[in-house]
C-alpha positions in Angstrom: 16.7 -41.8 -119.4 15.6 -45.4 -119.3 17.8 -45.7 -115.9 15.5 -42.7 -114.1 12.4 -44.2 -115.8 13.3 -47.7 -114.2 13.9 -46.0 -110.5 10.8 -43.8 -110.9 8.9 -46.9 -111.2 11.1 -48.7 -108.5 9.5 -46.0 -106.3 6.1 -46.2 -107.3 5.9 -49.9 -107.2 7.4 -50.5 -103.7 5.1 -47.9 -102.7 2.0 -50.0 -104.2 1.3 -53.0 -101.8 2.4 -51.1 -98.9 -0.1 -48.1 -99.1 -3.0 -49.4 -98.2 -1.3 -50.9 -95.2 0.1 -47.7 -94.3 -3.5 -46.1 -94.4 -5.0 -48.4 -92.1 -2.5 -48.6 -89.7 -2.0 -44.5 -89.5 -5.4 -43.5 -90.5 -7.9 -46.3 -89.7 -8.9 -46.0 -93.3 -12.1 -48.0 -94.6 -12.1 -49.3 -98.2 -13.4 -45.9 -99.5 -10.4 -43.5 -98.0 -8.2 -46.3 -99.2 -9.4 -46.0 -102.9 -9.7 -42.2 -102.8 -5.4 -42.5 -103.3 -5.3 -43.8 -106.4 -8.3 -41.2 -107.7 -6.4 -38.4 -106.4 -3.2 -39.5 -107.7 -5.0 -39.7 -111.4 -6.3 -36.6 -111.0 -2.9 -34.8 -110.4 -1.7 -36.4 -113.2 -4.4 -35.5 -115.3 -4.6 -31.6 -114.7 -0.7 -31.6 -115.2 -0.1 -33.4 -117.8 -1.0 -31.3 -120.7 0.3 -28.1 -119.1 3.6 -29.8 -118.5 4.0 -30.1 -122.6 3.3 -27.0 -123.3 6.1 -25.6 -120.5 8.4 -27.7 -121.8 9.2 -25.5 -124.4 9.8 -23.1 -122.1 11.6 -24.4 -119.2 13.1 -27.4 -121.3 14.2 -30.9 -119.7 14.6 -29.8 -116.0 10.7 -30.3 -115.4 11.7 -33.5 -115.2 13.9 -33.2 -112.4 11.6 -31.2 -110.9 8.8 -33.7 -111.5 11.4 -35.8 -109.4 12.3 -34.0 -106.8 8.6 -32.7 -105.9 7.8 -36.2 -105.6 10.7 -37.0 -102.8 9.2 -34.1 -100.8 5.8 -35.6 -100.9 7.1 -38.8 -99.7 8.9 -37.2 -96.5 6.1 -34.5 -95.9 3.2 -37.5 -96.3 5.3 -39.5 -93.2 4.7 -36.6 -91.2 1.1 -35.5 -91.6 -1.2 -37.0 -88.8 -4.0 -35.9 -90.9 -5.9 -38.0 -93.9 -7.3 -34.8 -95.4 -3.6 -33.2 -95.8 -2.3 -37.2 -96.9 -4.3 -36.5 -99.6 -3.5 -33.6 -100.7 0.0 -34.3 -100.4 -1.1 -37.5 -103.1 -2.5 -35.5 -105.4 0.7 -33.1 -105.8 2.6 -36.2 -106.1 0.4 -37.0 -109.5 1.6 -33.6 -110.5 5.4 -34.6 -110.4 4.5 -37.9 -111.5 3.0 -35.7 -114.8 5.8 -33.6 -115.3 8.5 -36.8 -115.1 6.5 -39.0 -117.5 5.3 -36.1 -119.7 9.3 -35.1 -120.4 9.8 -39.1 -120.3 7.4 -39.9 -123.0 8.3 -36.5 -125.1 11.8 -37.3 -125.0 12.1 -40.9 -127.0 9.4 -40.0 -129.6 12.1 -37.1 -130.5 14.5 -39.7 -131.6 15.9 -38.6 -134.6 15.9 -41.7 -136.5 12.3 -42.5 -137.2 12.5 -45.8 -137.9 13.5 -46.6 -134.5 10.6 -44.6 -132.6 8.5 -47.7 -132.3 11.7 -50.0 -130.5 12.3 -46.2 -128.3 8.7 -46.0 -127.0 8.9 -49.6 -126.1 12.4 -49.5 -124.1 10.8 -46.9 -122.1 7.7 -48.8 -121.5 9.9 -52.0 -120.8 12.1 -49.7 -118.0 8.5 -48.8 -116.6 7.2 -52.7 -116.2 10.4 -53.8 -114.7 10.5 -50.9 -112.2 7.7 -51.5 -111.1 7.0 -55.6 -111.3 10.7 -55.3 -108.8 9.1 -52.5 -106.5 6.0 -54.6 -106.1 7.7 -58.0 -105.4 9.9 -56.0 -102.5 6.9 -53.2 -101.1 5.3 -55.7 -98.8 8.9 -56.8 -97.2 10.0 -53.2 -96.7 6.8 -52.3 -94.7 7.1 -55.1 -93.0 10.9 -56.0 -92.2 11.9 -52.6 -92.4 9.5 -50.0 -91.1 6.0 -49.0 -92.1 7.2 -45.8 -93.4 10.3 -47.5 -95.2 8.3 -47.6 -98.7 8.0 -43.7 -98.8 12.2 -43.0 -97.7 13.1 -45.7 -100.4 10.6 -44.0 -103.0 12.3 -40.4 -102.1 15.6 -41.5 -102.5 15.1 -43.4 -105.5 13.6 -40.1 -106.6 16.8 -38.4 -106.1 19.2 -40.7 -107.5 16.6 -40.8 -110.9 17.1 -37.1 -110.7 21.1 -37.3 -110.3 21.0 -39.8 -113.2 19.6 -37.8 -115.5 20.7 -33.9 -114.4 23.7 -34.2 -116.9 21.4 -34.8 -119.8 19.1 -32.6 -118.3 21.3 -29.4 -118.7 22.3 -30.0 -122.6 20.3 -27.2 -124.5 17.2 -29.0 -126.3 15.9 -27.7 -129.6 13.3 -25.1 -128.9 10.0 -25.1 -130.7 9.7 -22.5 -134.1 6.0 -22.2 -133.7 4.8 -18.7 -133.8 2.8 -18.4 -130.9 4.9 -20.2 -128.1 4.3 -22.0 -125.9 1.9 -20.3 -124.1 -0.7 -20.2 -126.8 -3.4 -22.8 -126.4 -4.4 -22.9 -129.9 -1.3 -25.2 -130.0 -3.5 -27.8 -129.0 -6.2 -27.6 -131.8 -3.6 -28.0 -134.3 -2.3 -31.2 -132.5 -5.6 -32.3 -132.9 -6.4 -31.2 -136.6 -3.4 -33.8 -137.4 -4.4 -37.1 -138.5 -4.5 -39.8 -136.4 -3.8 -38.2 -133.0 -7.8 -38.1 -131.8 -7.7 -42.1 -132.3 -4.3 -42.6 -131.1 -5.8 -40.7 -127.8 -9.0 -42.5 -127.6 -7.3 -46.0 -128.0 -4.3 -45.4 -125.6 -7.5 -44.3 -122.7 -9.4 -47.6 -124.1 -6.4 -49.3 -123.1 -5.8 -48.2 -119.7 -8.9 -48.6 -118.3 -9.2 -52.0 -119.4 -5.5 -52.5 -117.9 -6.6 -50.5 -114.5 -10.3 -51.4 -114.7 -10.4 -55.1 -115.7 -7.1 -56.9 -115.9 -5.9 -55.1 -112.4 -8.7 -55.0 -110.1 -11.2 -57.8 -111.4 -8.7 -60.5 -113.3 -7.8 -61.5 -109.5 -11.0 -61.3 -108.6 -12.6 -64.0 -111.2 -9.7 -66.0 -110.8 -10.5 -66.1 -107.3 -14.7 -66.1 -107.0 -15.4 -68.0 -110.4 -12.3 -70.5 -110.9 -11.9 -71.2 -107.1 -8.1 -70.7 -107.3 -6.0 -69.1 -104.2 -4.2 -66.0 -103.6 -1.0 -67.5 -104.5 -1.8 -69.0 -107.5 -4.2 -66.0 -108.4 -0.4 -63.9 -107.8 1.0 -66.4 -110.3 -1.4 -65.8 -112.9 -1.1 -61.9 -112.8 3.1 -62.6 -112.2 2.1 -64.4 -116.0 0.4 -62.0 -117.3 3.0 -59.0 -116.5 6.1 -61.3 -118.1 3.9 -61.5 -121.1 3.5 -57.7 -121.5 7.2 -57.5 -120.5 8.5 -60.2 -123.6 5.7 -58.7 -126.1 6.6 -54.5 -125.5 10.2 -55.1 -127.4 8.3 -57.1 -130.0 5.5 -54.8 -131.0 7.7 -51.9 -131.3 10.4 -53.2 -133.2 7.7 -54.6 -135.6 5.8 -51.3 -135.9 9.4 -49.6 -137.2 10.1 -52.7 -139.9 6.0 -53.3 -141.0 4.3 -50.2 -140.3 2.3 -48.9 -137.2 -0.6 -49.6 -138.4 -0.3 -53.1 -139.8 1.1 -54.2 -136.3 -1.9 -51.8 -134.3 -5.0 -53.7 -135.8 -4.5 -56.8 -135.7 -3.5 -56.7 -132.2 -6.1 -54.7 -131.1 -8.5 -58.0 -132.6 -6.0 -60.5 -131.0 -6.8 -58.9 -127.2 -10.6 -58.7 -127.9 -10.6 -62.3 -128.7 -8.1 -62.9 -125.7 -10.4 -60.8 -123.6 -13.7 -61.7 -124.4 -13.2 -65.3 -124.1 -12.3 -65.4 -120.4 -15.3 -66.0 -119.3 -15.7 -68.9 -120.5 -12.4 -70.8 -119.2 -12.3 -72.1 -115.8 -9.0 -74.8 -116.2 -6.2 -73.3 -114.5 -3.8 -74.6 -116.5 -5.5 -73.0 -119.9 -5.9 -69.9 -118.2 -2.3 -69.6 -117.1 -1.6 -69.8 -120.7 -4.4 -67.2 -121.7 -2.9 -65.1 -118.9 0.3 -65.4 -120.7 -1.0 -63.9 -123.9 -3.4 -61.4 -122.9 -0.4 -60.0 -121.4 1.5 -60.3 -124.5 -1.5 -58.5 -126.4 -1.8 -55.7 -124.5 2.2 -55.2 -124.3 2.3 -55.5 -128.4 -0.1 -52.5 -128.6 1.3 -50.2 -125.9 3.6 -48.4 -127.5 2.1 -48.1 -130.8 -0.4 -45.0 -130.2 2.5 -42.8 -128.6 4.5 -43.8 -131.8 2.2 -43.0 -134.3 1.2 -39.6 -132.7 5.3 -39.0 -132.6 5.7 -39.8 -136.3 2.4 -37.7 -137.6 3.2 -34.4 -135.3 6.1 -32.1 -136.0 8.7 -31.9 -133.5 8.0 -28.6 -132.5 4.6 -29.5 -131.5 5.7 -33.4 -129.6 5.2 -31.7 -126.5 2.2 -30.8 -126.4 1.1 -33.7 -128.2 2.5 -36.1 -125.4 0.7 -34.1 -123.2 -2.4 -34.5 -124.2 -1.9 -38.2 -125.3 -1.1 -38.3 -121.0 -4.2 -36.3 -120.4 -6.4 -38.9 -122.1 -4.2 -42.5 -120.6 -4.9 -40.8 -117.0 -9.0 -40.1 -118.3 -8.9 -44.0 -118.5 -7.0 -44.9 -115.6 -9.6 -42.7 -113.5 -13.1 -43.9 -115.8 -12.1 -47.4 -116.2 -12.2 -48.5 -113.1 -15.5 -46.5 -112.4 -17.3 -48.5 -115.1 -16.0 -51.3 -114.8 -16.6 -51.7 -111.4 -20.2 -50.5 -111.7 -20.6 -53.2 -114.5 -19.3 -56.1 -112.5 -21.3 -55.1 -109.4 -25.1 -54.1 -111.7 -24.6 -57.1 -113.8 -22.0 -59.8 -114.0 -18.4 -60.3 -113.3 -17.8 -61.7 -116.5 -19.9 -58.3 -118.4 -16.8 -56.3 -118.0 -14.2 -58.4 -119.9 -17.5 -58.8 -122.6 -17.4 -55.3 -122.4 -13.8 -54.6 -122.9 -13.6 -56.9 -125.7 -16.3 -54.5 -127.4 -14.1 -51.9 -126.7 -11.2 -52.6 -128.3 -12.7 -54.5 -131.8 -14.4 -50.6 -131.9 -11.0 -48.8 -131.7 -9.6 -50.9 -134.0 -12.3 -50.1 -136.4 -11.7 -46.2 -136.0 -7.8 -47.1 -136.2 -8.7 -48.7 -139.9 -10.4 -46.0 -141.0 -7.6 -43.5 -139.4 -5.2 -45.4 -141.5 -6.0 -44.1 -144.8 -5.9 -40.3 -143.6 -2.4 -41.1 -141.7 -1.0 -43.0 -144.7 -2.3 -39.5 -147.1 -0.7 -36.9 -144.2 2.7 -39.0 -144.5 2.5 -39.2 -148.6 2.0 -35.5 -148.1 5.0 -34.8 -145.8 2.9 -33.8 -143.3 4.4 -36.6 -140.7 8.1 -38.0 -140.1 7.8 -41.6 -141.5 
């Protein structure tokens, strides 16, 4: 599993520097069909996310190879279209497989049966994900270039089909099926998911997260580092290069922590540690302190990232994981599509600096609602109701 989740991400991060190339070169693309991609892309992933837990009860682990394979045949059909309109279209379907890979993904190491190993599970997959794609990105540019322009796309497909391979054995072993009367075609499903305690915060602070991720530290980090500390693009490459190695050491950490002190004692605090990392940004402008504060934002936001999934896997019953995954998905892709919206808007109506104020606001509120989710989550487990 953690061997497709790396190649998945191979894929998508070769694909990621290269894109935008590709589009002007093929298309002529301005700046706005350029940044219609990405939209598109979230919005696949978004519309399929939450349907892909609920048929996984029904159609089991092979959604994930077809997640995969769909994906391959939108990189080869996307190489042959001549049109931008079709491009598109062929984007957003890839969002769809992307869905039904990372839905099964996710699903798949909450369902460990040792629960007091979820935490260090979520965070191997997440870790698999960084490296995937922090390699794809360092190699994209030199395949479009030394290679061909379409090179990205072929060496996306066939890393697509060897992720498949790798994981068709474990694919076919029968899964447990859910015991919930109803099936999985019954959409009231959902509305127990979200009766359980915790899992409406646990949503609301994995989409705060993203969209600061997508809609601050991706697209404007490089940007202030650039306009307001003067520094250049390589050093600006070094500082985001920083920031990823600091997600990548803290991932391990926060989930391993979460199992031995409790989700919750590990979630807060680090939610208050990235506001303060976050909101004081601004007012730094030495590279060299900056390259450290780059260091540990990263670090912040990689302690909290698994934690949400984790918690919703420990407070929903097995039978209902999918489901639950699914909509936790649902929500991530609502911030990867909003954040970057609003954050934009907010760096171009007011200030550059208002959105990292902004963020910081952000996440010293979720962390309040987590506090106050804490009690209710700590009664549901006293109860039985969850699996830790």
């Amino acid at each position: 599993m953690l061997a497709a989740a790396f190649l998945f991400n191979l894929g998508q991060g070769v694909l990621r520097p290269s894109l935008p190339l590709y589009l002007q070169r093929s298309f002529t693309a301005n700046y706005r069909m350029v940044t219609l991609i990405p939209v598109v892309f979230g919005a696949g992933k978004w519309m399929a996310s939450l349907p892909t837990g609920y048929l996984l009860d029904r159609f089991g682990r092979p959604l994930m190879i077809w997640g995969l394979l769909l994906i391959a045949i939108i990189d080869l059909a996307s190489i042959m279209t001549s049109s931008y309109s079709v491009f598109l279209g062929f984007r957003a379907l890839g969002g769809v497989g992307w869905a039904m890979f990372a839905t099964v993904a996710t699903t798949a190491m909450v369902s460990v049966p040792a629960v007091q190993r979820r935490g260090r599970a979520v965070s191997l997959l997440l870790m698999s994900e960084t490296a995937g794609l922090l390699l794809g990105s360092a190699v994209g540019g030199w395949l479009y270039q030394s290679v061909a322009a379409v090179g990205p796309f072929i060496f996306e497909a066939a890393c697509m089909l060897v992720a498949a391979v790798a994981v068709g054995r474990w694919a076919a072993l029968p899964a447990a099926r859910s015991s919930v009367t109803g099936g999985s075609h019954d959409w009231r499903l959902l509305r127990t998911v979200l009766r359980t305690p915790g899992v409406l915060a646990m949503g609301v602070t994995n989409a705060v997260l993203i969209a600061i991720q997508a809609g601050v530290l991706v697209f404007l980090f490089p940007l202030y580092l650039a306009n307001r500390v003067g520094v250049g693009p390589e050093a600006v490459g070094f500082f985001i290069s920083v920031s990823v190695l600091g997600r990548l050491l803290a991932l391990w950490f926060g989930g391993s922590s979460s199992d031995r002190w409790g989700r919750m004692r590990v979630l807060i605090p680090g939610l208050l540690i990235y506001a303060a990392l976050l909101g004081s940004v601004s007012v730094l402008k030495h590279s060299v302190v900056l390259g450290f504060w780059s260091l540990a934002i990263g670090a912040a936001a990689g302690l909290v990232a698994p934690l949400p999934t984790a918690i919703i896997g420990d407070q929903v019953q097995p039978s209902l994981q999918g489901v639950a995954i699914g909509w936790l998905r649902m929500m991530t892709d609502s911030g990867q599509i909003v954040g970057p919206l609003v954050m934009g808007a907010l760096a171009d109506g007011v200030d550059l600096s208002t959105p990292f104020l902004v963020g910081s606001a952000l996440l010293m509120m979720v962390a309040g609602q987590c506090r106050r989710q804490a009690k209710a989550i700590s009664t549901s487990l006293s109860a039985g109701q969850g699996d830790a």
